[in-house]
C-alpha positions as CSV (number, residue, x, y, z in Angstrom):
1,X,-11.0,-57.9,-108.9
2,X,-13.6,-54.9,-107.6
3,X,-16.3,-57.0,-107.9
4,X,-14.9,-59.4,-105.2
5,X,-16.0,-56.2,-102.9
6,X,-19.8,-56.8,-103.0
7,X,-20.8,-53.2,-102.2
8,X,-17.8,-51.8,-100.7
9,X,-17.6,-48.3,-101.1
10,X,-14.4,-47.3,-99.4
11,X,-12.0,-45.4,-101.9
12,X,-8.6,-46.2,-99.7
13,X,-9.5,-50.0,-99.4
14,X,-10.0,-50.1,-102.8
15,X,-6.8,-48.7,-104.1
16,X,-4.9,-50.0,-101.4
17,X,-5.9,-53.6,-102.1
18,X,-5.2,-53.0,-106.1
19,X,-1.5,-51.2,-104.8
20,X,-0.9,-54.7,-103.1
21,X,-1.9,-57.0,-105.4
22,X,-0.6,-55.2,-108.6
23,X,2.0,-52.9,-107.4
24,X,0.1,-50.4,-108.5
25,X,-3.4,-48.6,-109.7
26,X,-3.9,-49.4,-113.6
27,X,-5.4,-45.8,-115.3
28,X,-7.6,-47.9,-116.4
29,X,-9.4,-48.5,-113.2
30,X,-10.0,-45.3,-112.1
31,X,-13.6,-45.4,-114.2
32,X,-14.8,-48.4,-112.1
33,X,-13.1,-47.3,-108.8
34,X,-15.4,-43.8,-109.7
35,X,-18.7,-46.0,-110.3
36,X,-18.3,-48.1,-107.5
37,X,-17.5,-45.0,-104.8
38,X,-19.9,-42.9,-106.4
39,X,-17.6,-40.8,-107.0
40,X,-16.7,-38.5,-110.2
41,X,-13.4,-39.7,-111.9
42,X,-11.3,-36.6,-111.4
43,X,-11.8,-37.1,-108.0
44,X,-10.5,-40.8,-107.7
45,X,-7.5,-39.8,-109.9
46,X,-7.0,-36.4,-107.8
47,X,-7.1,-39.0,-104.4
48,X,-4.6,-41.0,-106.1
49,X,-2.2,-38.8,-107.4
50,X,-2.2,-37.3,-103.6
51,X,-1.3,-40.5,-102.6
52,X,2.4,-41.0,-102.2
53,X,2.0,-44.5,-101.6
54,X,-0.3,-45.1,-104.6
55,X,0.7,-45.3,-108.1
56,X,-0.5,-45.1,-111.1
57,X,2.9,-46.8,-112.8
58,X,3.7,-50.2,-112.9
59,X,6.3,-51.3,-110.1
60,X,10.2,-51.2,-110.9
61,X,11.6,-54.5,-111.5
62,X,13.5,-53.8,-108.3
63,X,12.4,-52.1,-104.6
64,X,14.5,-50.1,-102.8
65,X,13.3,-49.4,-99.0
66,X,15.3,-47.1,-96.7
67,X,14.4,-47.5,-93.3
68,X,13.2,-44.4,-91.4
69,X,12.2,-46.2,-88.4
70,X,13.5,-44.9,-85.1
71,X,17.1,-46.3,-84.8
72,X,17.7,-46.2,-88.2
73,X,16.8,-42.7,-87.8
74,X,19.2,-41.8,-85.4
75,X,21.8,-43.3,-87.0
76,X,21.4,-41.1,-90.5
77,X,18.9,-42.7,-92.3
78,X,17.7,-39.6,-93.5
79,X,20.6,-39.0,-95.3
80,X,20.5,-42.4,-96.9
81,X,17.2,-41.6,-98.5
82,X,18.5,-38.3,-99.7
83,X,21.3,-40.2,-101.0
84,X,19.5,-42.5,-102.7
85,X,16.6,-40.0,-104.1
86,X,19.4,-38.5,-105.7
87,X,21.6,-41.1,-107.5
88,X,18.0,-43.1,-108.4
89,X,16.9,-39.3,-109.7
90,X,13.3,-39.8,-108.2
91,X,11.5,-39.3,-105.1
92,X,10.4,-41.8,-102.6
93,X,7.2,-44.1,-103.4
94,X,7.9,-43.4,-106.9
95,X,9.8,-45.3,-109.9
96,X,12.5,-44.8,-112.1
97,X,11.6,-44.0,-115.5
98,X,12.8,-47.0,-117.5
99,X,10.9,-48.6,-114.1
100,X,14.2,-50.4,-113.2
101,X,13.5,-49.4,-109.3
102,X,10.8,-48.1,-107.2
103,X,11.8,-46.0,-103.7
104,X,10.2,-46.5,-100.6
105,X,10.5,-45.5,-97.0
106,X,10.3,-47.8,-94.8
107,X,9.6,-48.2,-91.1
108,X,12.0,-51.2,-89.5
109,X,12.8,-54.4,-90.4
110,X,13.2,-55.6,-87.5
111,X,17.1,-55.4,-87.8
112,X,17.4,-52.3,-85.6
113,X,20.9,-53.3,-83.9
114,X,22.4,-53.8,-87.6
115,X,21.0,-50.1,-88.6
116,X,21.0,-48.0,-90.7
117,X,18.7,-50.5,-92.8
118,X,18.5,-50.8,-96.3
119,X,16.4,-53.9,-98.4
120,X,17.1,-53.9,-101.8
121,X,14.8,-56.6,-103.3
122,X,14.7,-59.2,-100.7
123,X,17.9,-58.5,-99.0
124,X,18.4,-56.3,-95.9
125,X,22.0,-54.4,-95.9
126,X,22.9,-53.4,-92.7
127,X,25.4,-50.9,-91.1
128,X,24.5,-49.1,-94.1
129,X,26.7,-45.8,-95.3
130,X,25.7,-43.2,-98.5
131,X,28.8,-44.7,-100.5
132,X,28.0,-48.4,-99.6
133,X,24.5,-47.4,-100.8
134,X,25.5,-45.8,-104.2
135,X,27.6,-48.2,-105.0
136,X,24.7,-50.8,-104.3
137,X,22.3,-48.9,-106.4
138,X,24.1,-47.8,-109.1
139,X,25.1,-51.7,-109.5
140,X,21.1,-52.3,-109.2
141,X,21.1,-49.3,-112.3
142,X,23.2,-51.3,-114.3
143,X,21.0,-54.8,-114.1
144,X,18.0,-53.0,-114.9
């Protein structure tokens, strides 16, 4: 997949593009990603590791994105994301251990008169509340 980038040198392109396609950066890769920046190793693991929207773990088998764009935000969104760093036990951009779910913020769906905003896999649920959400994730827990 790198060598589709010619002689592209550009460290965030090229973990970017692997976050996309794979959902995250294999271990692995971080000796090519080092040869083709230039770069030593610990410096491409140190970049992604700083990262919080790069990963070095595989993708949960389910996303979770809070919305933290401006009307959500006004209508407690924050809140939501606390609620739901806490009942998943992991911070956002990051996945649960037995990688049942990955968190992320997000910044609107577009949905902004239905707000606070919550997708969980490919549905948005609107009007969202903190027990409406545990009760939403904790039945996303239990699927695995």
């Amino acid at each position: 997949m790198l060598a589709e980038f010619g002689d592209t040198i550009e460290l965030r392109l090229l973990t970017t593009t692997l976050q996309q396609t794979l959902g995250y950066v294999p271990p692995p890769a971080v000796p090519l990603l080092a040869e083709k920046t230039g770069l030593e190793r610990a410096q491409v693991f140190e970049f992604i590791e700083s990262d919080a929207q790069l990963s070095f773990k595989p993708p949960g088998r389910h996303r979770v994105a809070i919305c933290l764009g401006k009307n959500c935000s006004q209508r407690g969104a924050a809140t939501l994301a606390e609620e739901a760093m806490r009942t998943l036990g992991i911070d956002s951009f990051r996945v649960t251990a037995d990688f049942a779910v990955r968190l992320e913020s997000f910044y609107c769906f577009g949905r902004c008169k239905d707000g606070p905003n919550v997708l969980i896999d490919e549905e948005i649920h609107g009007t969202m509340t903190s027990a409406k959400l545990t009760e939403l994730l904790r039945g996303v827990l239990a699927t695995g």
